[in-house]
VODREN-921122 format. One record per residue (C-alpha): residue number from 0; residue in three letters; x, y, z. Coordinates in nm, 3 decimals, decimal comma. Each point is the difference from the previous one (the first is absolute). Example, Ala and Ser with C-alpha at 12.3 -4.5 7.8 and 13.67 -1.06 7.14 Angstrom:
REC | 0 | ALA | 1,230 | -0,450 | 0,780
REC | 1 | SER | 0,137 | 0,344 | -0,066
***
This chain:
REC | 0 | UNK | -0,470 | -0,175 | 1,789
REC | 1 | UNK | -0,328 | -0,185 | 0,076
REC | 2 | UNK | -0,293 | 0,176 | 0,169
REC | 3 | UNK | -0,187 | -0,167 | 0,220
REC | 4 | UNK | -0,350 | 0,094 | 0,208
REC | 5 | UNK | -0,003 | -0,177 | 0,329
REC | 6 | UNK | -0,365 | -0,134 | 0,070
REC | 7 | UNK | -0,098 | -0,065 | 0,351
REC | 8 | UNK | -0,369 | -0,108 | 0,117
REC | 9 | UNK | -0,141 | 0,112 | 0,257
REC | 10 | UNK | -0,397 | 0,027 | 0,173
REC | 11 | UNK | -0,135 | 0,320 | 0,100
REC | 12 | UNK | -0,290 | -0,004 | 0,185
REC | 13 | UNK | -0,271 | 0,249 | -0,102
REC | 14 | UNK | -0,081 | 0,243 | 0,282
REC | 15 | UNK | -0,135 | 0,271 | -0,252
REC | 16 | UNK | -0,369 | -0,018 | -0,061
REC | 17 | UNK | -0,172 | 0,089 | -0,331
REC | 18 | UNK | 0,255 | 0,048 | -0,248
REC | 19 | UNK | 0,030 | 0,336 | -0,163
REC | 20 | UNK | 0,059 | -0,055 | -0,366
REC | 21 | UNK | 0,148 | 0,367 | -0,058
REC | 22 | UNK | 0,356 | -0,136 | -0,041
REC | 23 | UNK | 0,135 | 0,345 | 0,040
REC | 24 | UNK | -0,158 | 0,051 | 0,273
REC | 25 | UNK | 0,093 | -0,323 | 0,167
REC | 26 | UNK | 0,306 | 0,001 | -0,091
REC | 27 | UNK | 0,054 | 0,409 | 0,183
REC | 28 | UNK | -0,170 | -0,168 | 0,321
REC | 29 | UNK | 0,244 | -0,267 | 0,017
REC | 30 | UNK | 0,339 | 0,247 | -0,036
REC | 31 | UNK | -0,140 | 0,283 | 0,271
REC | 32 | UNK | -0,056 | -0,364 | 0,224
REC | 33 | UNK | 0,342 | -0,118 | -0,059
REC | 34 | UNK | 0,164 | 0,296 | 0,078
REC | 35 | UNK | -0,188 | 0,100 | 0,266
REC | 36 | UNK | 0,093 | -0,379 | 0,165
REC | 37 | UNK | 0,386 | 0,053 | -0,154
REC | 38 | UNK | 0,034 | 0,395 | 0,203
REC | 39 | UNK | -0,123 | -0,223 | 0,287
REC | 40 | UNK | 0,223 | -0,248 | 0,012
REC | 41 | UNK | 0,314 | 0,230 | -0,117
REC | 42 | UNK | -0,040 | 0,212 | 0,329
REC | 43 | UNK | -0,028 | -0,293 | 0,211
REC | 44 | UNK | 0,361 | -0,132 | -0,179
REC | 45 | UNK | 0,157 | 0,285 | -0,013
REC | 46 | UNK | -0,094 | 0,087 | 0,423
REC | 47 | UNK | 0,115 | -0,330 | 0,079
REC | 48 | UNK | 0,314 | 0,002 | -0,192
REC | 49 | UNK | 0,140 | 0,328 | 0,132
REC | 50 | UNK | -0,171 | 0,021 | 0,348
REC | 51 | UNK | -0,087 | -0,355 | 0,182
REC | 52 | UNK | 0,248 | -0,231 | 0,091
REC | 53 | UNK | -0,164 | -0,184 | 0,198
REC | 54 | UNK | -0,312 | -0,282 | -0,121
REC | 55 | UNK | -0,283 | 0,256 | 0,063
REC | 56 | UNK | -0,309 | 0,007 | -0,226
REC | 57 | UNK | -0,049 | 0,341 | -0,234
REC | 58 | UNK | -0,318 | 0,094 | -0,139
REC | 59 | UNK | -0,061 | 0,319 | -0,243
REC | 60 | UNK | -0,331 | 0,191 | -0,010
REC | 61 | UNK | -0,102 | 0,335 | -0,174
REC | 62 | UNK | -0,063 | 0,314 | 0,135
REC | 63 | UNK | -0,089 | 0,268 | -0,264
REC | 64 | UNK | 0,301 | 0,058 | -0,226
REC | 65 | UNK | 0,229 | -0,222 | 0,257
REC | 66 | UNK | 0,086 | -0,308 | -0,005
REC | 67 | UNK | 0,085 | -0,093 | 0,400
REC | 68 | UNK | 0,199 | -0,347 | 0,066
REC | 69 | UNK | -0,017 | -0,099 | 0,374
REC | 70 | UNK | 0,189 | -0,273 | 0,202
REC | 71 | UNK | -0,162 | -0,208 | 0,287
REC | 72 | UNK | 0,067 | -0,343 | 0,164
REC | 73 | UNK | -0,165 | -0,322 | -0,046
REC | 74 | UNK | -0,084 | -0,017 | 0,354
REC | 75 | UNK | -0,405 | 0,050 | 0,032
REC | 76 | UNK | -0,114 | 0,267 | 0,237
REC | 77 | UNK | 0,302 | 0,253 | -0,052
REC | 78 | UNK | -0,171 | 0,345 | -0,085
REC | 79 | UNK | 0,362 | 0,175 | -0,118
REC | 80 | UNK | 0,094 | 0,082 | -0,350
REC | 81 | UNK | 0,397 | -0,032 | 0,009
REC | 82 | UNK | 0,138 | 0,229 | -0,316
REC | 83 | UNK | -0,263 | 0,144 | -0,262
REC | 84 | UNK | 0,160 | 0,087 | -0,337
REC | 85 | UNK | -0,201 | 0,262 | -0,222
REC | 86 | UNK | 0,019 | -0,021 | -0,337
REC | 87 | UNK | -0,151 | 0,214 | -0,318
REC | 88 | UNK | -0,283 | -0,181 | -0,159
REC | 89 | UNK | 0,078 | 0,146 | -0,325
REC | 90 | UNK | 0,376 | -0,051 | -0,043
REC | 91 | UNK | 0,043 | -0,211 | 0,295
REC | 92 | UNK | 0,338 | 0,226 | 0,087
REC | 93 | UNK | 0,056 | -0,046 | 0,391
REC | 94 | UNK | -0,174 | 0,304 | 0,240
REC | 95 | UNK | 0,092 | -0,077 | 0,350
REC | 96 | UNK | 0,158 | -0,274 | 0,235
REC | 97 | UNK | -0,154 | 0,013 | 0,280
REC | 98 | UNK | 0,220 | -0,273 | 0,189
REC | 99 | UNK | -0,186 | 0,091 | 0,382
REC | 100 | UNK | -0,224 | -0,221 | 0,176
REC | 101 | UNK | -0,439 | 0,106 | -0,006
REC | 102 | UNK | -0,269 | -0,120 | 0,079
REC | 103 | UNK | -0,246 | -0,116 | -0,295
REC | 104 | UNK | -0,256 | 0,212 | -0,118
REC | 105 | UNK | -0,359 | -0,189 | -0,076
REC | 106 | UNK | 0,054 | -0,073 | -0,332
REC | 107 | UNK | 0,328 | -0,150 | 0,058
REC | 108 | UNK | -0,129 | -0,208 | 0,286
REC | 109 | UNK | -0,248 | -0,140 | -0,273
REC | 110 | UNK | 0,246 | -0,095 | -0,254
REC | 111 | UNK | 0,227 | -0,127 | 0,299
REC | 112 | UNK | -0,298 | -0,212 | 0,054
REC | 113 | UNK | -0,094 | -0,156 | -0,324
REC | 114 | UNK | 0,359 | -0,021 | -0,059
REC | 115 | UNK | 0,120 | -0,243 | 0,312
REC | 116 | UNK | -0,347 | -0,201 | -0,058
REC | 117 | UNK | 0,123 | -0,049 | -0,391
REC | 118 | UNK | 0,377 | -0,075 | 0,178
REC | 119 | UNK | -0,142 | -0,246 | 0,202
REC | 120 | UNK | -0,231 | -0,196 | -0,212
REC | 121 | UNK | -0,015 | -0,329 | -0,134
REC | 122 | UNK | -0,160 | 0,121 | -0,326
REC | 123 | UNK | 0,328 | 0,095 | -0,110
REC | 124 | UNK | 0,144 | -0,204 | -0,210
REC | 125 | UNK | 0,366 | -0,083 | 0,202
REC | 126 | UNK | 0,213 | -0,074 | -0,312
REC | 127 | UNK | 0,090 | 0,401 | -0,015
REC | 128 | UNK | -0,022 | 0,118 | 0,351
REC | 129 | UNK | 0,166 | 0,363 | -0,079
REC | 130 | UNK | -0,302 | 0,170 | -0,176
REC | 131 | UNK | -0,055 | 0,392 | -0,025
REC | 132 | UNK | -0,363 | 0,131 | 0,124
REC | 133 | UNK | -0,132 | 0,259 | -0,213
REC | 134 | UNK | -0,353 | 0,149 | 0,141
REC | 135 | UNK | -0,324 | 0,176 | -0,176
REC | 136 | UNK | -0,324 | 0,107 | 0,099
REC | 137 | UNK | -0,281 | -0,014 | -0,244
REC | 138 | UNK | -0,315 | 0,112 | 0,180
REC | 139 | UNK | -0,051 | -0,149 | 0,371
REC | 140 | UNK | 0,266 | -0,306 | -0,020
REC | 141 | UNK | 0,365 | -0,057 | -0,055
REC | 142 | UNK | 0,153 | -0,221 | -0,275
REC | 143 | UNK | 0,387 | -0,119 | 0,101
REC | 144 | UNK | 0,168 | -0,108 | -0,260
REC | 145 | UNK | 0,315 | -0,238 | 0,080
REC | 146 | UNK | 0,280 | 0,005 | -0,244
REC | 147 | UNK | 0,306 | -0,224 | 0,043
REC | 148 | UNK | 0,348 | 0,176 | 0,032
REC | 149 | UNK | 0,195 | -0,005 | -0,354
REC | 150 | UNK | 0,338 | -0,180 | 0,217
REC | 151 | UNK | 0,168 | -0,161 | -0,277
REC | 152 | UNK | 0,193 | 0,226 | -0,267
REC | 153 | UNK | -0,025 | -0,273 | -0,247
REC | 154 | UNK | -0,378 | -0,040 | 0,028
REC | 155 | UNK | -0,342 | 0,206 | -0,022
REC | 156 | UNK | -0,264 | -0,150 | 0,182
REC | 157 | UNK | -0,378 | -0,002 | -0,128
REC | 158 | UNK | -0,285 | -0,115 | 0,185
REC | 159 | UNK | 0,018 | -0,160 | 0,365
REC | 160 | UNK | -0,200 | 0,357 | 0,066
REC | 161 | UNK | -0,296 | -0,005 | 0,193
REC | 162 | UNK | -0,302 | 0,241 | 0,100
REC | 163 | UNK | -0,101 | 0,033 | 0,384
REC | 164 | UNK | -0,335 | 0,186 | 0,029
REC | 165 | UNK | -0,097 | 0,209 | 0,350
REC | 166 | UNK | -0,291 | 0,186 | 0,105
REC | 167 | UNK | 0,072 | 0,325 | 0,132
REC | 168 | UNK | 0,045 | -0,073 | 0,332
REC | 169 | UNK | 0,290 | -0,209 | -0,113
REC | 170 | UNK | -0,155 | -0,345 | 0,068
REC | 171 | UNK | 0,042 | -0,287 | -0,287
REC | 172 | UNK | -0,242 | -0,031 | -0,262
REC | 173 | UNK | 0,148 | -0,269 | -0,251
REC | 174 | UNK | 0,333 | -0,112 | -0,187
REC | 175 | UNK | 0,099 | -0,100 | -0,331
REC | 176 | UNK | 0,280 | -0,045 | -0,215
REC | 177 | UNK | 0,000 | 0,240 | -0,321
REC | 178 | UNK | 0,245 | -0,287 | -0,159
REC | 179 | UNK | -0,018 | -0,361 | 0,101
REC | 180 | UNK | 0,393 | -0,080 | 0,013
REC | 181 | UNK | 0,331 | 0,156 | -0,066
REC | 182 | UNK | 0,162 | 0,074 | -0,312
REC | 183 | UNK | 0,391 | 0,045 | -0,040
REC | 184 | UNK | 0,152 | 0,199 | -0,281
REC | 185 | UNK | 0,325 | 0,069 | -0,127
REC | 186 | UNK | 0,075 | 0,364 | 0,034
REC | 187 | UNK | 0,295 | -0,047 | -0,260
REC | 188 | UNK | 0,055 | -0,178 | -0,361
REC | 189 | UNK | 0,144 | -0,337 | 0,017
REC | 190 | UNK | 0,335 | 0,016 | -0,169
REC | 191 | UNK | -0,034 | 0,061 | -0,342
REC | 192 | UNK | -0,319 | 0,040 | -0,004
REC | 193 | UNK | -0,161 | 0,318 | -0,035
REC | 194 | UNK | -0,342 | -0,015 | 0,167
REC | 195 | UNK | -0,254 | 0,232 | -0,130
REC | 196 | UNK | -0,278 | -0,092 | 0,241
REC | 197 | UNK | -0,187 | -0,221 | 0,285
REC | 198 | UNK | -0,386 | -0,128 | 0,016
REC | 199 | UNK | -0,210 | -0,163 | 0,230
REC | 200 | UNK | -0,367 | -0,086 | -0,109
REC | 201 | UNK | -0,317 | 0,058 | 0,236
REC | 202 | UNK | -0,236 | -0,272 | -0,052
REC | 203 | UNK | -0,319 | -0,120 | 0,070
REC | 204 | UNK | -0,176 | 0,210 | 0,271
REC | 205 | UNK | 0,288 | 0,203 | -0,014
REC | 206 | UNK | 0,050 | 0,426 | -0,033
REC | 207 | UNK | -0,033 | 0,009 | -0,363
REC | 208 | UNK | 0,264 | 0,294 | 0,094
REC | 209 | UNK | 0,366 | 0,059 | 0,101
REC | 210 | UNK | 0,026 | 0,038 | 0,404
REC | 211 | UNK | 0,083 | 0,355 | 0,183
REC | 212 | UNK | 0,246 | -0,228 | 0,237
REC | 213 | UNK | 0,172 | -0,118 | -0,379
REC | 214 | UNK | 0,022 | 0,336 | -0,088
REC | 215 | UNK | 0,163 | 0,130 | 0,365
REC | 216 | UNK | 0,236 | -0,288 | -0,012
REC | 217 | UNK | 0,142 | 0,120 | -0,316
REC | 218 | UNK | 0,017 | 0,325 | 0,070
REC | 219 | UNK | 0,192 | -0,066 | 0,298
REC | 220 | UNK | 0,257 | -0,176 | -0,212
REC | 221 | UNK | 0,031 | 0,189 | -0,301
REC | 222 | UNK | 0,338 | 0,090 | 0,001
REC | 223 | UNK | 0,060 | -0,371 | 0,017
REC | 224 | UNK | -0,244 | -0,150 | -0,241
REC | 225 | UNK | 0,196 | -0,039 | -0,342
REC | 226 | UNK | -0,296 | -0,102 | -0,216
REC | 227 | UNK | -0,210 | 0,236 | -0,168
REC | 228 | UNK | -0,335 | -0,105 | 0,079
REC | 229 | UNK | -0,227 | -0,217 | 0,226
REC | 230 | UNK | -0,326 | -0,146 | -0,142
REC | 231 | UNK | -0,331 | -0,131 | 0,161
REC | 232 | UNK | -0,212 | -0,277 | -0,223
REC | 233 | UNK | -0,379 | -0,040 | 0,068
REC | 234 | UNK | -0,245 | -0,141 | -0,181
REC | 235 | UNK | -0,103 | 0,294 | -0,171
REC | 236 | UNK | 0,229 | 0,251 | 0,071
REC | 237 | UNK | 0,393 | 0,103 | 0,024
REC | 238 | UNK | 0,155 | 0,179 | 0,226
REC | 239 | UNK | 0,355 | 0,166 | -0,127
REC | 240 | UNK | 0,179 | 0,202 | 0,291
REC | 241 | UNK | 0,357 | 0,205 | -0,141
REC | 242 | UNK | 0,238 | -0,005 | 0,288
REC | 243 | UNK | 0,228 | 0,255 | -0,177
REC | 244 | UNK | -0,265 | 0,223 | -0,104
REC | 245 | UNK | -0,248 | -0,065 | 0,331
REC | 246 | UNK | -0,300 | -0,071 | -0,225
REC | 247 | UNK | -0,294 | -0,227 | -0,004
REC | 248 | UNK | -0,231 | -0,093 | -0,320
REC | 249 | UNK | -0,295 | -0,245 | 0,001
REC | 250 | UNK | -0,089 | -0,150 | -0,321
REC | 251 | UNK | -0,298 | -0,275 | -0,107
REC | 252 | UNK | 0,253 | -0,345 | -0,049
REC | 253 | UNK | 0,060 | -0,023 | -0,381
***
């Protein structure tokens, strides 16, 4: 049987600013990232697969040890949150349903607000219009990341990701995409074929690192991702993330 590594390329623009060189370190950042963005985007798939029906927009935010998922309508102006779905942040087992109609409390107003303007922009780039929002607040502003839905069961999607900054009021700071186009890859082994592992490179002004949004998208899919491992290539540096054993190592490129 032949083993093969499938070897994609893709940019990644750099959006982190003086590198840390702790690899360790780095490389700990990165996971509590991803799966902060993957517990995110699991409540929002899991709300809409069991309790909309209808084309609504869901958005998930924490709220101590709870993760809340709340519906609302694309129509600007509405002020009522339709279902909100609480989740535990820690094991993300389901809380509460709460399927009756509210009104929004301020802080879902806010990410109702940066949500609809991110809905409704141009920015975006329109080859994947169903995209998860997944929110955080570092200091006085709000970073949105955008994260295209994993649709295909054949495929796993990197990049095509993008970062939406707000000020606190909710108002629009600046865009830009975290990878510069989309990358396709075979969940599965082509027939006989056992494949071990994938790799894209970051290049040039790249991350010299592996993204958080990589590492969400494959945990969202590990029970459907038959190779081993996934690997980022810098110019200095590789990143090796083990789907099986949810791990991530940095090492100086050999």
């Amino acid at each position: 049987m032949r083993i093969a590594i499938l070897i994609t390329l893709i940019y990644y623009s750099n959006i982190i600013t003086g590198q840390n060189t702790d690899l360790k370190r780095e490389a700990e950042w990165l996971m509590v990232k991803g799966e902060y963005l993957y517990k995110h985007v699991l409540a929002c798939k899991l709300t809409q697969e069991k309790y909309i029906t209808s084309d609504n927009l869901v958005l998930s935010y924490k709220s101590g040890n709870e993760l809340k998922a709340i519906e609302f309508t694309k129509q600007a102006g509405t002020t009522e949150v339709l279902k909100t779905v609480t989740y535990d942040w820690n094991t993300l087992s389901l809380i509460g349903a709460d399927l009756s109609i509210k009104k929004e409390d301020g802080i879902e107003a806010l990410y109702r607000k940066m949500y609809l303007k991110i809905y409704s922009s141009g920015f975006y780039n329109t080859l994947y219009t169903d995209f998860w929002v997944v929110f955080e607040k570092p200091d006085d502003k709000f970073l949105a990341y955008i994260i295209p839905m994993q649709n295909d069961d054949k495929l796993i999607i990197f990049g095509n990701d993008y970062l939406f900054t707000f000020d606190k009021n909710g108002e629009f700071i600046d865009f830009k995409p975290l990878h510069t186009n989309p990358i396709p890859v075979s969940l599965k082994s082509p027939p006989d074929i056992k494949v071990k592992g994938t790799v894209h490179t970051h290049a040039g002004s790249s991350s010299e690192f592996m993204s958080p949004t990589d590492i969400a998208a494959m945990l969202l899919l590990k029970d459907k991702i038959e190779w081993e491992k996934h690997y980022v290539i810098s110019g200095k540096y590789k990143s090796i993330y083990n789907v099986k054993e949810g791990t991530l190592v940095i090492e100086p490129k050999e």
